[in-house]
C-alpha positions in Angstrom: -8.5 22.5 1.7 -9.8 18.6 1.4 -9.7 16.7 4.5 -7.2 14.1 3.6 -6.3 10.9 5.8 -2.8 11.6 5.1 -2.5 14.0 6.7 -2.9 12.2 10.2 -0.2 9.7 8.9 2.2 12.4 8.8 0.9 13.6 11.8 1.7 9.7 13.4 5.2 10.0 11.4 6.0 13.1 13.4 5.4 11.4 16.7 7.0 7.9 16.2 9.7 9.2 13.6 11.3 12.0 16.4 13.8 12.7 14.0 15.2 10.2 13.1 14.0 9.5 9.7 12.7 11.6 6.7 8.9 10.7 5.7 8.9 10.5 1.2 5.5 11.4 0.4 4.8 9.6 -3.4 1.7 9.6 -5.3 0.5 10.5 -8.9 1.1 13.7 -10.1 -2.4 16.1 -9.3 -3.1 14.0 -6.2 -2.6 16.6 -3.5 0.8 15.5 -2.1 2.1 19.3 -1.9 -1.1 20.7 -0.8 -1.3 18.1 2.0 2.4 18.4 3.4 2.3 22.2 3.7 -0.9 22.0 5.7 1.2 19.4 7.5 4.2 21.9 7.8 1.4 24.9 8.5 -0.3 23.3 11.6 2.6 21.2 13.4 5.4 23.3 13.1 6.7 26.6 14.4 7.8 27.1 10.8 8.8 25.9 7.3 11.2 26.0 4.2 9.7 24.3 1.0 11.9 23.8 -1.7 10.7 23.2 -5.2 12.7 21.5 -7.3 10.1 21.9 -10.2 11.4 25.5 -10.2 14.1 26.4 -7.5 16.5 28.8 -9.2 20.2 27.1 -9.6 21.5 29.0 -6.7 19.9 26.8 -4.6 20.9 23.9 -6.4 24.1 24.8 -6.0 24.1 25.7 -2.1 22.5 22.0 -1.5 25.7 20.5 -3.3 28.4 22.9 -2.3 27.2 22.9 1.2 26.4 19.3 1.7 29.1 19.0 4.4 29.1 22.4 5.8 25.1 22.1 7.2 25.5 25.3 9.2 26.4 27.5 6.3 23.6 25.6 4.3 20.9 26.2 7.1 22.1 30.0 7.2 21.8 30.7 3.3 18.5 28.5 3.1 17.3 30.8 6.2 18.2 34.0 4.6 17.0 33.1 0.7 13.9 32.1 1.8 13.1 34.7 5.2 12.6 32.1 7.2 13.5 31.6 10.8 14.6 27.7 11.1 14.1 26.6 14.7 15.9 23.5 16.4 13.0 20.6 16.4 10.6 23.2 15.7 11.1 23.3 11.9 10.0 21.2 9.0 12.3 21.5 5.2 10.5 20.4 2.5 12.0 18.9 -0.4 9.1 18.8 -3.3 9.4 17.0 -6.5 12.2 15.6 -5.0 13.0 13.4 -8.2 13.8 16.3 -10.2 17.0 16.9 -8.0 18.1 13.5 -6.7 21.2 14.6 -5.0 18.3 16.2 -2.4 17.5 13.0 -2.0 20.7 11.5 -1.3 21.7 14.5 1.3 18.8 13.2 3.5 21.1 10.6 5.1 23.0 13.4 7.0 20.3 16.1 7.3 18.8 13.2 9.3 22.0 12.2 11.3 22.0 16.4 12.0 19.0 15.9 14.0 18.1 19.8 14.2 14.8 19.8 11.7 12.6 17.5 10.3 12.2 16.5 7.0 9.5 15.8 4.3 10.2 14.8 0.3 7.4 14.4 -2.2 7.6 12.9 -5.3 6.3 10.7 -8.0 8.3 8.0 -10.6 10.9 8.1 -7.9 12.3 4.5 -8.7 12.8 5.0 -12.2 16.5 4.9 -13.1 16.6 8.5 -14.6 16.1 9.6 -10.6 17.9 7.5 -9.0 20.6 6.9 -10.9 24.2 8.1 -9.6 22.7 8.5 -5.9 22.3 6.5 -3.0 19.1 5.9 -1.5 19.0 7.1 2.1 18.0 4.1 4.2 16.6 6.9 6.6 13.7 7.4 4.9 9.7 6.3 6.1 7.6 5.7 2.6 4.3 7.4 2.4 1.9 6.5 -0.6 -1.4 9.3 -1.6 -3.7 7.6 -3.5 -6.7 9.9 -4.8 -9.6 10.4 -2.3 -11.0 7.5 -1.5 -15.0 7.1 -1.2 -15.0 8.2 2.9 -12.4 11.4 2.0 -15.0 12.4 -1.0 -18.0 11.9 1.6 -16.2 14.5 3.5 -15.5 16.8 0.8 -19.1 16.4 0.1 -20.2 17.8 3.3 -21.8 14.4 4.5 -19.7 13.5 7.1 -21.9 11.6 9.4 -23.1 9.7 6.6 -19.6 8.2 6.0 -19.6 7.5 10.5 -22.7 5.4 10.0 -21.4 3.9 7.3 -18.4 2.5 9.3 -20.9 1.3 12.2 -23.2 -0.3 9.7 -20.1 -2.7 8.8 -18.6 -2.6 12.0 -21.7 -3.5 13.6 -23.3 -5.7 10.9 -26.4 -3.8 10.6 -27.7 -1.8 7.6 -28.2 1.5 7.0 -31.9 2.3 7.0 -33.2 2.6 3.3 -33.3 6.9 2.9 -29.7 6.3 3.9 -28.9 3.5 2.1 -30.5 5.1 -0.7 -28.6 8.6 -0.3 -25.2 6.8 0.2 -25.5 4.6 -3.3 -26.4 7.9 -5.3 -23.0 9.3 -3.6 -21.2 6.5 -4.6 -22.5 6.8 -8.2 -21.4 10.2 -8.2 -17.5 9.8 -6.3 -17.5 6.7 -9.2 -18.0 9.4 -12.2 -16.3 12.3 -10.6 -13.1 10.3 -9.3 -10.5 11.3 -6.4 -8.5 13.5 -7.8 -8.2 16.3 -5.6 -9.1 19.2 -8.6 -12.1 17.2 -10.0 -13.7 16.9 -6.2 -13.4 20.6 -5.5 -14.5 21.0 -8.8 -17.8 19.1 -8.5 -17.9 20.3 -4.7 -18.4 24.1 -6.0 -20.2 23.8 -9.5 -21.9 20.3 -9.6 -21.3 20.0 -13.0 -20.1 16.7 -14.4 -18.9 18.9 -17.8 -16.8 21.4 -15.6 -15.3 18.0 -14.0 -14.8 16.1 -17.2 -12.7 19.0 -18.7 -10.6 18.8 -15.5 -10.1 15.2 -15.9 -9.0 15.5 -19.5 -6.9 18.1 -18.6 -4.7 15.6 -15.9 -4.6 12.6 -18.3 -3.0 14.9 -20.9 -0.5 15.7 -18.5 -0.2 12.2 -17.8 0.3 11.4 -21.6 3.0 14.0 -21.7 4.9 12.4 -18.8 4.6 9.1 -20.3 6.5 10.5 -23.3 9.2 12.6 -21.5 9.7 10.1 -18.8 9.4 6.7 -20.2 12.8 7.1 -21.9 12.9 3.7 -24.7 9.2 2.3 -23.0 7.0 5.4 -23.9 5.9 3.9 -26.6 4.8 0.6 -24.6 3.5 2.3 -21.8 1.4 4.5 -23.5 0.1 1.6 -25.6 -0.7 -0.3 -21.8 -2.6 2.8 -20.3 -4.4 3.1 -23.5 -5.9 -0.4 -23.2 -7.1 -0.2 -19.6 -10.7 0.6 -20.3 -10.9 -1.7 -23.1 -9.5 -4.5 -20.9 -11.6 -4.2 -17.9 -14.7 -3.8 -20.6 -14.3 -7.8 -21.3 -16.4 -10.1 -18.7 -12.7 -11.4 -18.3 -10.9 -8.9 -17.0 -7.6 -10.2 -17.2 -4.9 -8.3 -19.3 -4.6 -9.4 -22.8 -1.4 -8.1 -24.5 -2.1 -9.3 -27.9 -4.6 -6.8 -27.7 -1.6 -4.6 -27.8 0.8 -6.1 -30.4 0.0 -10.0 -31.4 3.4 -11.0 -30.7 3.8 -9.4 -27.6 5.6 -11.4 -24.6 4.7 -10.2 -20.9 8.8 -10.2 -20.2 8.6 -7.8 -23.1 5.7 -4.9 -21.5 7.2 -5.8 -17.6 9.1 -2.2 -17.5 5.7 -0.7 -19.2 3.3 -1.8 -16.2 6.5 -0.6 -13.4 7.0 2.5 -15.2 3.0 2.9 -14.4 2.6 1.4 -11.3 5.5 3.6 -10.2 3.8 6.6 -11.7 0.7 5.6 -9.5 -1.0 5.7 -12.8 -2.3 2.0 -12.6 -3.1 -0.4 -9.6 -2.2 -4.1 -10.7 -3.7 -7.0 -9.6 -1.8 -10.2 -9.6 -3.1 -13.5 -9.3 -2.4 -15.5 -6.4 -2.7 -19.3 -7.6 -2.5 -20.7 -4.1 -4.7 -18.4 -2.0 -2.7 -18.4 1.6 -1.6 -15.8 4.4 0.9 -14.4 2.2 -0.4 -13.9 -0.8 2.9 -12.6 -2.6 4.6 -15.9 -2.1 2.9 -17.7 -4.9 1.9 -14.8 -7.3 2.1 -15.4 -10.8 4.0 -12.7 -12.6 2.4 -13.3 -15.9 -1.8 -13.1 -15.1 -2.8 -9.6 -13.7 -5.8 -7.6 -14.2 -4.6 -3.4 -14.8 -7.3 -1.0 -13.0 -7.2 2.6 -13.3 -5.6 4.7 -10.5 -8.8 6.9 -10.1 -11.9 5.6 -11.6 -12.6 9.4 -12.8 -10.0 8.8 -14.6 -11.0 5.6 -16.0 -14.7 7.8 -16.9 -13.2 10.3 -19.1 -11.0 7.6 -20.9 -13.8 5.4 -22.1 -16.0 8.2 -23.2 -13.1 10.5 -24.9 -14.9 9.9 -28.2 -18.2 11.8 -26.6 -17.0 14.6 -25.6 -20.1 16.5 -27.5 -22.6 14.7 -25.3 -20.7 14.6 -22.0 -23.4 15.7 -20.1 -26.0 13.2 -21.9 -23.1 10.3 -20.8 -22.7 11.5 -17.2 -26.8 11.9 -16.7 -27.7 8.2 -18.3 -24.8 6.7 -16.1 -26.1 8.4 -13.1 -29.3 7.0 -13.4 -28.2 3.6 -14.8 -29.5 3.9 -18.2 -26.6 3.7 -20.3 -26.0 0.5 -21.8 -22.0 0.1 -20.8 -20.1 -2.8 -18.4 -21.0 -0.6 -15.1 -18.7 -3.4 -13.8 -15.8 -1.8 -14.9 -16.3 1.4 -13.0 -17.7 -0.9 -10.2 -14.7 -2.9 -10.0 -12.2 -0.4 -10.3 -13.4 1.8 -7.5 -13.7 -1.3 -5.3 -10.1 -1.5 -6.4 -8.9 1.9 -5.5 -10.5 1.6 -2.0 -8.4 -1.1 -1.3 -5.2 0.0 -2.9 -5.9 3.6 -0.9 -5.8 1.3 2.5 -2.4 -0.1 1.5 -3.9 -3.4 0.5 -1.7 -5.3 -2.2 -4.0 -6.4 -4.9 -4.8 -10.4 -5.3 -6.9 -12.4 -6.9 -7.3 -15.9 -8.0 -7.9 -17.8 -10.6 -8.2 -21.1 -12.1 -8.9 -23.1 -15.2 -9.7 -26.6 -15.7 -10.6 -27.8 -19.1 -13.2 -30.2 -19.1 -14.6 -29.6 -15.1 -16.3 -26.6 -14.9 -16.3 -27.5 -11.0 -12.6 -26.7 -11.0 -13.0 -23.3 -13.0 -13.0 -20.1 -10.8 -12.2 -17.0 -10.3 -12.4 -14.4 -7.3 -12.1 -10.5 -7.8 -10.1 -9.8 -4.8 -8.2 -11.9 -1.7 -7.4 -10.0 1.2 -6.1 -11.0 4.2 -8.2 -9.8 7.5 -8.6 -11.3 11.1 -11.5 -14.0 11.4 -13.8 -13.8 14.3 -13.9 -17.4 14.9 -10.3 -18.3 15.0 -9.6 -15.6 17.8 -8.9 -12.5 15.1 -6.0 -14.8 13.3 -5.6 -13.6 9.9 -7.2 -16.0 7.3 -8.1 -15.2 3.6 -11.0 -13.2 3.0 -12.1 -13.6 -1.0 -13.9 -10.8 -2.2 -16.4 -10.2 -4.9 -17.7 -7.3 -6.8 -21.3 -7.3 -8.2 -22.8 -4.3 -10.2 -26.6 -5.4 -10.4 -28.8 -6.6 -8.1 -29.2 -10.4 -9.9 -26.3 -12.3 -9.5 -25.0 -15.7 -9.0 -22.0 -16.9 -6.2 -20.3 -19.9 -8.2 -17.4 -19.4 -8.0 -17.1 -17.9 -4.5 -19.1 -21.2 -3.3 -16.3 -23.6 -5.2 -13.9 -21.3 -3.4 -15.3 -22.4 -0.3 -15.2 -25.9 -1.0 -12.0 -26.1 -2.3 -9.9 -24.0 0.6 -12.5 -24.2 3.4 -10.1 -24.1 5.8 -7.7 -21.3 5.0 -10.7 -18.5 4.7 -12.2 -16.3 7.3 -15.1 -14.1 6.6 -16.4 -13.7 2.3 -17.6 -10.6 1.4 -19.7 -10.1 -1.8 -20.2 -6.0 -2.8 -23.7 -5.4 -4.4 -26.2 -2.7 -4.8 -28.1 -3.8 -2.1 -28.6 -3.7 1.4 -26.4 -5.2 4.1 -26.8 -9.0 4.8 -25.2 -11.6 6.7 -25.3 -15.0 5.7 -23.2 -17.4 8.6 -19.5 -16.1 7.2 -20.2 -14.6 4.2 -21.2 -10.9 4.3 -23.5 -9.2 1.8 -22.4 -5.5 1.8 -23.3 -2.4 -0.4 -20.8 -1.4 -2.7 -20.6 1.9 -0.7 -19.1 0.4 2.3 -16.0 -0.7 0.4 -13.7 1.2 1.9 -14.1 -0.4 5.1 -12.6 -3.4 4.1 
């Protein structure tokens, strides 16, 4: 069982919810959201029904709709179907896949007015219309998002623990690691970039340590993903498919914005909108949105029509640029491991920086700007994030970040930045190879320490 930081949000659910509202548990399909909540059901309650709607036989179906307003015959036949003894406040009922069966989900509004057990959904494309159409969604519900493991979760999975504590202290305490560390933490990161977050590929790189054995896991959960696309994207598939297909191709360019006349010459963004929600819904995708006046709130001026399209895992993102090699996988794997194959490392850099963020609930900015003729005016930042600033008494300000995959580098654009909204920013952060630096309020930090931010 992967330690998983979710599982200590549930665990905080529990305690605040009391009751009183059901915790939805969404994420990608293969990114441990069952696995998680029964361990959740296993060590904090007395006991447990789980109900899977991916293949709950239609007598149960038919209790949860017959039943719907007669809870105590329900609670009786779920008890006696399934053996299991529920217990007032002491019992957790799990509905998983929930989006297969959305009158489960609708029911939650008076299981949670019942008040006798808790309850837990899981699910993935759950605001598609397919599964939520004809129902109505319980307002009762606390939202819960898995990402894959995120570079900390794998250092546990990885047995180095202590590694991942320091760390934390090196950027808490603006200090670096010493260099055997710093050293054994950048080859770790190398490897969590190839080998991903997804729960199967880390346990299978844990026990074998064989980037082959992981790759054919990989392929193996984008197929399934392809499949989806085409049972679940209803009149889109086509479009969607065509979007996650150009991901690595599109974060290959030194602009890494998304082009769609690399997908049809004549295509209109208001055209491919449904395409990127149908895969940001899946979890498949993290989108990044440009923010053309960089403020506390970035949302409030995003422009809907300039995003950048990262990979949900950057695993993932690994076995989709190289799924014409699959004869010399091991060959691939070893020369980017070392850093000898010739390929934009800054698209596996960037997207993991990406999924560290996204896996810390961060909404995905970044900014950028265009003036013909002044190439003072021209800019553009990876990231913007919005953290407390030291020397304005921890008041939120705009952190801009920056993503660097090689040791030479140049800070243009973060420095126009600067000069051009001095006042709105708090601390800069440029990600690199090397070692942690501080420079007044801009922070140098390895590429490792990411997931702090």
């Amino acid at each position: 069982m992967l330690k998983r930081k979710a599982l200590e949000q549930m665990r905080l659910w529990k305690e605040r919810a009391k009751g009183n509202e059901a915790l939805l548990v969404e994420g990608a399909r293969r990114v441990g959201k069952s696995t998680t909540v029964l361990e959740f059901a296993r060590t904090e309650y007395a006991s447990h029904i789980l109900i899977d709607f991916a293949q709950a036989p239609r007598d149960i179906l038919s209790m949860l709709e017959e039943y719907k307003n007669d809870l105590d015959t329900l609670f009786l036949m779920l008890e006696a179907y399934y053996r299991v003894k529920l217990r007032e406040r002491e019992s957790l009922i799990v509905f998983d896949e929930v989006q297969r069966f959305p009158p489960a989900r609708e029911l939650i509004k008076y299981l949670v007015a019942d008040g006798r057990y808790d309850y837990v959904e899981t699910g993935s494309l759950i605001s598609i219309r397919k599964n939520v159409e004809g129902i109505v969604i319980p307002s009762e519900e606390r939202r819960l998002e898995m990402a894959p493991l995120d570079f900390e979760e794998f250092c546990w999975a990885m047995g180095e623990g202590q590694l991942a504590d320091l760390i934390r202290r090196s950027f808490e305490e603006l200090k670096p690691l010493p260099d055997a560390l710093h050293k054994r933490a950048t080859r770790l990161w190398r490897e969590y970039m190839l080998v991903g977050g997804m729960p199967q590929a880390v346990v299978s790189y844990v026990e074998e340590r064989d980037f082959a054995a992981v790759d054919y896991v990989k392929r193996g959960i984008l197929s399934l993903y392809l499949d989806d696309m085409g049972k679940y994207g209803n009149g889109d598939a086509s479009r969607v498919r065509s979007v996650f297909a150009q991901v690595p191709g599109q974060l290959a360019k030194h602009e890494k914005k998304f082009t769609l006349a690399s997908v049809d010459s004549s295509a209109r963004m208001r055209d491919y909108d449904s395409a990127f929600f149908w895969l940001e819904d899946a979890k498949l995708v993290n989108v990044c949105r440009n923010s053309t006046d960089p403020n506390v709130g970035l949302g409030l001026h995003e422009d809907g029509t300039s995003l950048k399209c990262y990979q949900a895992d950057t695993g993932l993102l690994v076995s989709q640029a190289f799924a014409d090699s699959v004869e010399m996988l091991d060959e691939v794997y070893r020369e980017i491991m070392l850093d000898n194959l010739s390929i934009n490392e800054g698209m596996l850099v960037e997207n993991a920086v990406a999924q560290q963020l996204k896996a810390h609930g961060r909404p995905l900015y970044f900014y950028s700007r265009y003036d013909r003729g002044n190439a003072r005016g021209t800019m553009e930042i990876d990231f913007l994030i919005v953290r407390g600033y030291d020397n304005a008494a921890m008041k939120p300000r705009i952190s801009p970040v920056e993503v660097k995959s090689t040791k030479r580098y140049g800070t243009s654009s973060l420095d126009k930045f600067r000069a051009s909204f001095d006042k709105r920013l708090g601390t800069e952060y440029v990600l690199h190879p090397r070692q942690l630096q501080v420079e007044g309020d801009r922070v140098y930090l390895p590429l490792y320490a990411s997931f702090c931010l």
